[in-house]
Z-matrix of the N, CA and C atoms (Angstrom, degrees):
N
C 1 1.437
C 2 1.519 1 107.02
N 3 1.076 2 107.65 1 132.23
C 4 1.752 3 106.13 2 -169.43
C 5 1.705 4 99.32 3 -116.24
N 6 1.221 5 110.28 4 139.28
C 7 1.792 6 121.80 5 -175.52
C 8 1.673 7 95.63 6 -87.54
N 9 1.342 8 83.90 7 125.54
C 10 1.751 9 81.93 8 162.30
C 11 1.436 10 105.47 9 -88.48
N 12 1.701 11 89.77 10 157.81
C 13 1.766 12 110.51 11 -175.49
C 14 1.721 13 104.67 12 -101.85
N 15 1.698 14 77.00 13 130.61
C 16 2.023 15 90.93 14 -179.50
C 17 1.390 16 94.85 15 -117.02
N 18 1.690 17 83.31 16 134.66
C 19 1.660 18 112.80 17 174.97
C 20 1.258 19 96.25 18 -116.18
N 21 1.371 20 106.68 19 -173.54
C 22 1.163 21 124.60 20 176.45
C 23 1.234 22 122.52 21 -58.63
N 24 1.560 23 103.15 22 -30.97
C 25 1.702 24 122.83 23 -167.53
C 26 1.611 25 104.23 24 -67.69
N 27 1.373 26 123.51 25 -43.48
C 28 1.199 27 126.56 26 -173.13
C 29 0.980 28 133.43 27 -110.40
N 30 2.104 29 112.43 28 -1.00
C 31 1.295 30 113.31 29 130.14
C 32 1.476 31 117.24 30 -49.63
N 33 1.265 32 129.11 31 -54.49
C 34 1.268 33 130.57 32 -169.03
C 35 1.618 34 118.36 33 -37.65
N 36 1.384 35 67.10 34 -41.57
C 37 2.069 36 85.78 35 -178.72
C 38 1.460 37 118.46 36 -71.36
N 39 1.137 38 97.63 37 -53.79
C 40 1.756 39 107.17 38 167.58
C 41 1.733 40 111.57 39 -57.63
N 42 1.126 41 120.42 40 -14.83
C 43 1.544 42 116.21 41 175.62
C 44 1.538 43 98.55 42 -95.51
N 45 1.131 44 127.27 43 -32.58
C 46 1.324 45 126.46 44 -170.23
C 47 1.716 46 102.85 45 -74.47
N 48 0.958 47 119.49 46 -66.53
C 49 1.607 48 111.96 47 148.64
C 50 0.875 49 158.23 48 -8.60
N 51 1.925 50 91.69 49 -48.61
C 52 1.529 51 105.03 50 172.73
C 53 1.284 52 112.12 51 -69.66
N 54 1.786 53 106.23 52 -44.68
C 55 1.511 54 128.13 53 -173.16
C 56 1.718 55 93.25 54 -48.86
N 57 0.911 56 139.46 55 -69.34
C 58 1.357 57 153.79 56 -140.65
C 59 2.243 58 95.33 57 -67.30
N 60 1.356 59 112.57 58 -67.40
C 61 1.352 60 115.57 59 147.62
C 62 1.495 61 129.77 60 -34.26
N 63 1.380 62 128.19 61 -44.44
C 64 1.381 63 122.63 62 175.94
C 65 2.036 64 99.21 63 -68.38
N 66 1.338 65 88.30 64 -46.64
C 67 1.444 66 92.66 65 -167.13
C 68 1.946 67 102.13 66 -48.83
N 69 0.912 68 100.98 67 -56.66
C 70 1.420 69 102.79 68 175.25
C 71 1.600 70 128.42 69 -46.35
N 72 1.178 71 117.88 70 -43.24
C 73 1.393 72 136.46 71 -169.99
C 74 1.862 73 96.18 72 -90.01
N 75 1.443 74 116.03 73 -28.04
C 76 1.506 75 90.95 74 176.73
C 77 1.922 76 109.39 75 -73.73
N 78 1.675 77 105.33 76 -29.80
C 79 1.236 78 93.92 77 167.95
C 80 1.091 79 133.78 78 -54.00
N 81 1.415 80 128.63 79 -28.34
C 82 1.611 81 138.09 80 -165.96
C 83 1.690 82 85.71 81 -94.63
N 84 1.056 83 122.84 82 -49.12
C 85 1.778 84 108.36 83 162.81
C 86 1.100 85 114.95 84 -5.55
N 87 1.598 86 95.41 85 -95.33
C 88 1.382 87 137.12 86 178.67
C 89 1.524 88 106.81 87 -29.81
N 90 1.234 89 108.00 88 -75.92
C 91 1.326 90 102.99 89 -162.98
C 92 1.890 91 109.17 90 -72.10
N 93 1.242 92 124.32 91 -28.47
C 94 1.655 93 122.30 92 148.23
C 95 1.395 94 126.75 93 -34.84
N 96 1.590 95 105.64 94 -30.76
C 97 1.858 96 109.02 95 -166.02
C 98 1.410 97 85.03 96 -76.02
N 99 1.877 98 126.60 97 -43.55
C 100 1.662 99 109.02 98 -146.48
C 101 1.972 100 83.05 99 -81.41
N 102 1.734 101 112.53 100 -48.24
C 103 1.715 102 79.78 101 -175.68
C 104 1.256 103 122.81 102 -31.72
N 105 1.432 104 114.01 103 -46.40
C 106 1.255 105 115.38 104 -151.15
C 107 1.769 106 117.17 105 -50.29
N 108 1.824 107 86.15 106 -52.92
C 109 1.456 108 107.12 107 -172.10
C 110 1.452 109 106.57 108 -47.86
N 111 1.754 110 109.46 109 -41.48
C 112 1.743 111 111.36 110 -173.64
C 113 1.239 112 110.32 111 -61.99
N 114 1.760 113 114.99 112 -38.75
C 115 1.345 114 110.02 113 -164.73
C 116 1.765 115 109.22 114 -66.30
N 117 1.417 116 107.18 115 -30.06
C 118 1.942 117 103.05 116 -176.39
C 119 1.586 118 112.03 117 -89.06
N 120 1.754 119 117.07 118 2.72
C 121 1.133 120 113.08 119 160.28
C 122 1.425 121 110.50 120 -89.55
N 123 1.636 122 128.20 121 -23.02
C 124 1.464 123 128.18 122 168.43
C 125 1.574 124 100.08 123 -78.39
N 126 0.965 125 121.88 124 -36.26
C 127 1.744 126 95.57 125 -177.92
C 128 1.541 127 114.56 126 -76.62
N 129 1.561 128 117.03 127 -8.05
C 130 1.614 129 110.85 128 171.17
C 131 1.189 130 105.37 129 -74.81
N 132 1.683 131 132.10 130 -19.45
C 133 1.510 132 128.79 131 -169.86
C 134 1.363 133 91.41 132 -86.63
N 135 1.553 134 121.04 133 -47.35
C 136 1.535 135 116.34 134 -179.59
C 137 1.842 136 110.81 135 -38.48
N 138 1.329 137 90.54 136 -54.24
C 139 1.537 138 104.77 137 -168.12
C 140 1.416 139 104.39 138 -41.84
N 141 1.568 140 110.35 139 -45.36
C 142 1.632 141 104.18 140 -153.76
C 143 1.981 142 88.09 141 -97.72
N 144 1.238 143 111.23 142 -8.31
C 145 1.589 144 93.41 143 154.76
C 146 1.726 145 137.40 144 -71.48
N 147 1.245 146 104.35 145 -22.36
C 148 1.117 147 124.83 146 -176.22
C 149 1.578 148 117.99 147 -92.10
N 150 1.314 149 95.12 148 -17.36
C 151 2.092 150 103.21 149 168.36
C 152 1.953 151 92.14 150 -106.30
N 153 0.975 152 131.08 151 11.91
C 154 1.640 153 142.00 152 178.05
C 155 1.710 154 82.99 153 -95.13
N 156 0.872 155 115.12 154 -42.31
C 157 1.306 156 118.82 155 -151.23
C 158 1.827 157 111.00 156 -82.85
N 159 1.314 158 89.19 157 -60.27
C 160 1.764 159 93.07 158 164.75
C 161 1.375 160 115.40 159 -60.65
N 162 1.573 161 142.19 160 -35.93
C 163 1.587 162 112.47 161 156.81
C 164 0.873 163 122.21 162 -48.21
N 165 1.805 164 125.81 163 -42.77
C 166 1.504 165 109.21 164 166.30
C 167 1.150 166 143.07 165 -60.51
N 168 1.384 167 111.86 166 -15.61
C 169 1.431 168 118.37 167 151.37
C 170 1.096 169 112.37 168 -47.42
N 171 1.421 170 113.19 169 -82.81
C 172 2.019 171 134.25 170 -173.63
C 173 1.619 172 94.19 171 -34.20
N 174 1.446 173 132.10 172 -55.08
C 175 1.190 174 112.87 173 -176.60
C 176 1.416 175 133.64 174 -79.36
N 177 1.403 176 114.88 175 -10.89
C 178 1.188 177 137.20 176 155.06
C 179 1.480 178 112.67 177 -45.30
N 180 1.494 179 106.31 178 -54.01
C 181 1.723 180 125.29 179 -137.90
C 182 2.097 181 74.41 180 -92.11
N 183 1.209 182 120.48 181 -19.91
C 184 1.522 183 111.21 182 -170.31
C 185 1.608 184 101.26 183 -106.86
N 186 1.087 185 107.11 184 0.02
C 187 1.628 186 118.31 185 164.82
C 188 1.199 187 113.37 186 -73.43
N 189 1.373 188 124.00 187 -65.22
C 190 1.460 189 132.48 188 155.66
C 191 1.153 190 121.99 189 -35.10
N 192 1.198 191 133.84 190 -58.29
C 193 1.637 192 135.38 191 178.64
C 194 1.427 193 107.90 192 -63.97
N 195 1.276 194 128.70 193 -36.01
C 196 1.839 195 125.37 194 151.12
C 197 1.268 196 114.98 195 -32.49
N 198 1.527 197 109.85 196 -61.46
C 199 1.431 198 125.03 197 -153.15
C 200 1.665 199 86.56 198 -75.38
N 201 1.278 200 128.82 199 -71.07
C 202 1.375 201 126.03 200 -170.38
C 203 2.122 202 104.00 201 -53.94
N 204 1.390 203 129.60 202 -5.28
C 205 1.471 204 98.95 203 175.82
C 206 1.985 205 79.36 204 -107.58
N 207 1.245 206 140.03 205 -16.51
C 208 1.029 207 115.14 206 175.08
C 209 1.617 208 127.59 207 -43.52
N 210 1.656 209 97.42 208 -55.43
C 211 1.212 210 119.39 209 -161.31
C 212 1.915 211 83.81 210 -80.15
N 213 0.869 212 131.74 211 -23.65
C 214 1.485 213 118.48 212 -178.69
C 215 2.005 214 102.17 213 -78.39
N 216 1.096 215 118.77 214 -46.54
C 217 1.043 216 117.04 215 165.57
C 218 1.676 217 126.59 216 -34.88
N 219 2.069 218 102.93 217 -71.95
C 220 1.307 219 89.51 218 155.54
C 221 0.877 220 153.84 219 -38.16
N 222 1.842 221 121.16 220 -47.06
C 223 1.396 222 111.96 221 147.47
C 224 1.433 223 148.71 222 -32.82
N 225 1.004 224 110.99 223 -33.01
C 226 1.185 225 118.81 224 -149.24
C 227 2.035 226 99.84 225 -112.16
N 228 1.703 227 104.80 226 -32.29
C 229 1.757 228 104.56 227 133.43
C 230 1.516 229 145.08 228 -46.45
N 231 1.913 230 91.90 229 -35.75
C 232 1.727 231 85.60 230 178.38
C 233 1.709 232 101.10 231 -97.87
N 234 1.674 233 124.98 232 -14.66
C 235 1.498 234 94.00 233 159.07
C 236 1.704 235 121.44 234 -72.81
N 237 1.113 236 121.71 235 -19.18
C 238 1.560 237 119.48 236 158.65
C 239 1.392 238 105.90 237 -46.67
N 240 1.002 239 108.03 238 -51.11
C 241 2.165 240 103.31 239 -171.90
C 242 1.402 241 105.74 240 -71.92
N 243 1.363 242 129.77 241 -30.12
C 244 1.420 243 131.95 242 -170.80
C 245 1.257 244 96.94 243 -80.09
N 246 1.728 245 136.40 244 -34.04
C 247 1.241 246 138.71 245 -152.11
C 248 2.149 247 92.58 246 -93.46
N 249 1.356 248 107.82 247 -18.05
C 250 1.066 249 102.20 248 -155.73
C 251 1.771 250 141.61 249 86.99
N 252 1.380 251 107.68 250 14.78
C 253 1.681 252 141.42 251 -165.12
C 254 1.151 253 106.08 252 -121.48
N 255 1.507 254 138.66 253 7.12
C 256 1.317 255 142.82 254 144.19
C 257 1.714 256 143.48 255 -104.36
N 258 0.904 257 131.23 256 114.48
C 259 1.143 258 130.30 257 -151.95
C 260 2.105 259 102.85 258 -75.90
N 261 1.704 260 91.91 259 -7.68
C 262 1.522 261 75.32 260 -174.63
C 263 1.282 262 110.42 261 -93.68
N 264 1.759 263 106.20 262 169.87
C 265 1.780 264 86.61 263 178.64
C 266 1.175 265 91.27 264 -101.22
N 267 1.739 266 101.75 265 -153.53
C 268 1.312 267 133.02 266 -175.78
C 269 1.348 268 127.98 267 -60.67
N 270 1.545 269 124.05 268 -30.45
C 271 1.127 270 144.56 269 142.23
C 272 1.472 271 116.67 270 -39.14
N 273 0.733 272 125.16 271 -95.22
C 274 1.515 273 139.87 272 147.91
C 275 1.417 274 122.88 273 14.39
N 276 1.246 275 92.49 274 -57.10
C 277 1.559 276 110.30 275 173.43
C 278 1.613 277 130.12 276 -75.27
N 279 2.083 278 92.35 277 -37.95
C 280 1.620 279 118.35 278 174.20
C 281 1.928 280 106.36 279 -76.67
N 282 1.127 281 119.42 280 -5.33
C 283 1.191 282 125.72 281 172.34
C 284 2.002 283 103.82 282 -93.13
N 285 0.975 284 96.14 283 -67.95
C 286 1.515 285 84.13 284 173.25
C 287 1.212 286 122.95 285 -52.05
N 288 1.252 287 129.20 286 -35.16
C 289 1.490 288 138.83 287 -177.54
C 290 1.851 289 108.75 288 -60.26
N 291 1.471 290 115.16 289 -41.38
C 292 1.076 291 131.28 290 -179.91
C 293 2.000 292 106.03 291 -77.34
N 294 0.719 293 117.71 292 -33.41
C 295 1.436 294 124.87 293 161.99
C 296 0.940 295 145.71 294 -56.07
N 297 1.598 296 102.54 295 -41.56
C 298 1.599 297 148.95 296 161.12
C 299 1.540 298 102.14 297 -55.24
N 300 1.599 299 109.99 298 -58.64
C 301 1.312 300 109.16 299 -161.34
C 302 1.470 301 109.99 300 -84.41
N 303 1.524 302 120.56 301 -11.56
C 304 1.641 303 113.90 302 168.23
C 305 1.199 304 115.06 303 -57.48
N 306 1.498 305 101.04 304 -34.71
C 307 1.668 306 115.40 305 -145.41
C 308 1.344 307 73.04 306 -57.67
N 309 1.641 308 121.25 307 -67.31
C 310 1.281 309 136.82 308 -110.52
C 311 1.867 310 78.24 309 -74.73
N 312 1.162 311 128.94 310 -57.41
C 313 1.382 312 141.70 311 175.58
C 314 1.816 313 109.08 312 -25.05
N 315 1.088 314 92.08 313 -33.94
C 316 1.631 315 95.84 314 -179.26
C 317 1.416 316 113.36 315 -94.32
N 318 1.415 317 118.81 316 -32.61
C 319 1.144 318 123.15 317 158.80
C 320 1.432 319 119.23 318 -39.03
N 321 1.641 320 98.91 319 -73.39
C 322 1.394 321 107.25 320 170.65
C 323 1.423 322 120.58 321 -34.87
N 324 1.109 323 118.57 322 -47.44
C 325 1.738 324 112.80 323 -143.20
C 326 2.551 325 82.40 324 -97.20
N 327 1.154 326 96.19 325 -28.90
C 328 1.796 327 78.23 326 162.61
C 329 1.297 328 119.43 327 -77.99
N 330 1.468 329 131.83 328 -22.73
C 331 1.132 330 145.56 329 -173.25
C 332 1.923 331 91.22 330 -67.02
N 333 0.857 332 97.76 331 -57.05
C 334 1.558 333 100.81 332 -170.99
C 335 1.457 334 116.07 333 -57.85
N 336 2.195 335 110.93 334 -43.34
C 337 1.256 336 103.53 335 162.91
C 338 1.593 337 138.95 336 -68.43
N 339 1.404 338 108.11 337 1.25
C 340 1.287 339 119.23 338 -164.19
C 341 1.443 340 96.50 339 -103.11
N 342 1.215 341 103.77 340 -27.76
C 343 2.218 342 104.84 341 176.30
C 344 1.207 343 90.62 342 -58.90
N 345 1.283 344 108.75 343 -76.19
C 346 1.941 345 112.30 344 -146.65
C 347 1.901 346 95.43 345 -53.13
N 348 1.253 347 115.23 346 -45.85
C 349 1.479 348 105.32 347 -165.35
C 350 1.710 349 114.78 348 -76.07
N 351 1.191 350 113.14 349 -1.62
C 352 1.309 351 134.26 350 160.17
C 353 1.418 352 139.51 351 -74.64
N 354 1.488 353 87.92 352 -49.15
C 355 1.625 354 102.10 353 159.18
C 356 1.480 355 131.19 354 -86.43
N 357 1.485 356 108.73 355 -22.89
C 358 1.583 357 109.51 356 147.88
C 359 1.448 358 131.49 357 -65.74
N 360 1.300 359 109.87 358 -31.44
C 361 1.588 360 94.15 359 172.04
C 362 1.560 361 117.12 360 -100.83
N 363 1.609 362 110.29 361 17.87
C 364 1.344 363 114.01 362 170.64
C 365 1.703 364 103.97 363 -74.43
N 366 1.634 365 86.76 364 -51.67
C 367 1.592 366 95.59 365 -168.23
C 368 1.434 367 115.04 366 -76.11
N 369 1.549 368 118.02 367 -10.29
C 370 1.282 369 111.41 368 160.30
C 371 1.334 370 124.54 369 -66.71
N 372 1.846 371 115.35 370 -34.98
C 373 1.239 372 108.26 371 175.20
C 374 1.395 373 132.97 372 -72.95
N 375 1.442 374 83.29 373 -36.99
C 376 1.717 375 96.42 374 166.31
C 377 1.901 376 127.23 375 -42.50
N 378 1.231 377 95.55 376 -43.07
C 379 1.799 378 117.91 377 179.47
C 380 1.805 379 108.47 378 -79.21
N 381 1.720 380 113.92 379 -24.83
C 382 1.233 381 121.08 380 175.21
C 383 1.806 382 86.63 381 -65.91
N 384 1.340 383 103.41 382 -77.21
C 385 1.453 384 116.15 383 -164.81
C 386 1.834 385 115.79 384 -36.54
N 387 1.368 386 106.81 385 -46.07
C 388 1.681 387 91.85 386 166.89
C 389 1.162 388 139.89 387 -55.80
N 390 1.804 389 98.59 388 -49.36
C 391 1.159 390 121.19 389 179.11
C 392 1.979 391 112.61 390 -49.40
N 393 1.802 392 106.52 391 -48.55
C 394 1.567 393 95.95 392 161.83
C 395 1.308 394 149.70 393 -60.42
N 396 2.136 395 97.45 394 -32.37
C 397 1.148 396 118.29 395 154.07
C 398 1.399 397 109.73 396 -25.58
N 399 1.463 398 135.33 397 -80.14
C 400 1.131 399 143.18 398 -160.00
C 401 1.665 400 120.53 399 -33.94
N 402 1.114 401 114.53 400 110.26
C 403 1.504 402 101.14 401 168.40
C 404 1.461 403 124.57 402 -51.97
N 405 1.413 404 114.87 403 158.46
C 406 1.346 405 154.14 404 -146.38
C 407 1.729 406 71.31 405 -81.18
């Protein structure tokens, strides 16, 4: 293995180089510091999307507990009518029942939009989070 010989000439060069490399890397600096800054002002909006997000849960999750004492209610009206302890009739009851079941239809069909948009930004964060995990 033979050492190469440094003169002056190719220090020179190697500084000129270097200069040319620093120069470069302060740009990618530079222009890294302002991503940067944008990216932790978008993750404070993330942040407050993601606590946006858990009331919609909580109100979701208190949507359901409506719907489950509704439908417990109804029940527990039409064994009054079957028992003879309700004054309403059958009508009465087939009207609420039909009311019951929109609700429940609407329930459903947000229940369904709130999965998928739930589980996408789980797994988005999740894939953010490795990806930082990763060492430098």
């Amino acid at each position: 293995m033979s050492a190469e010989t440094v003169t002056i000439e190719t220090m020179k060069a190697d500084h000129s180089a270097w200069l040319i490399s620093h120069a470069q890397w302060r740009q990618d600096i530079e222009r890294w510091q302002k991503e940067h800054a944008a990216a932790v002002a978008r993750l404070a909006e993330l942040q407050q999307v993601v606590r946006d997000h858990g009331v919609c849960l909580d109100e979701h999750a208190g949507k359901i507990q409506q719907g489950e004492a509704a439908a417990a209610s109804h029940e527990h009206g039409m064994a009054e009518f079957l028992a003879g302890t309700n004054e309403h009739n059958q009508d009465v009851a087939a009207n609420q029942h039909l009311e019951r079941e929109a609700a429940h239809r609407q329930q459903e069909d947000a229940h369904e939009r709130i999965k998928k948009h739930h589980e996408a930004v789980i797994a988005k964060l999740e894939a953010l989070e490795s990806a930082t995990a990763a060492g430098m």
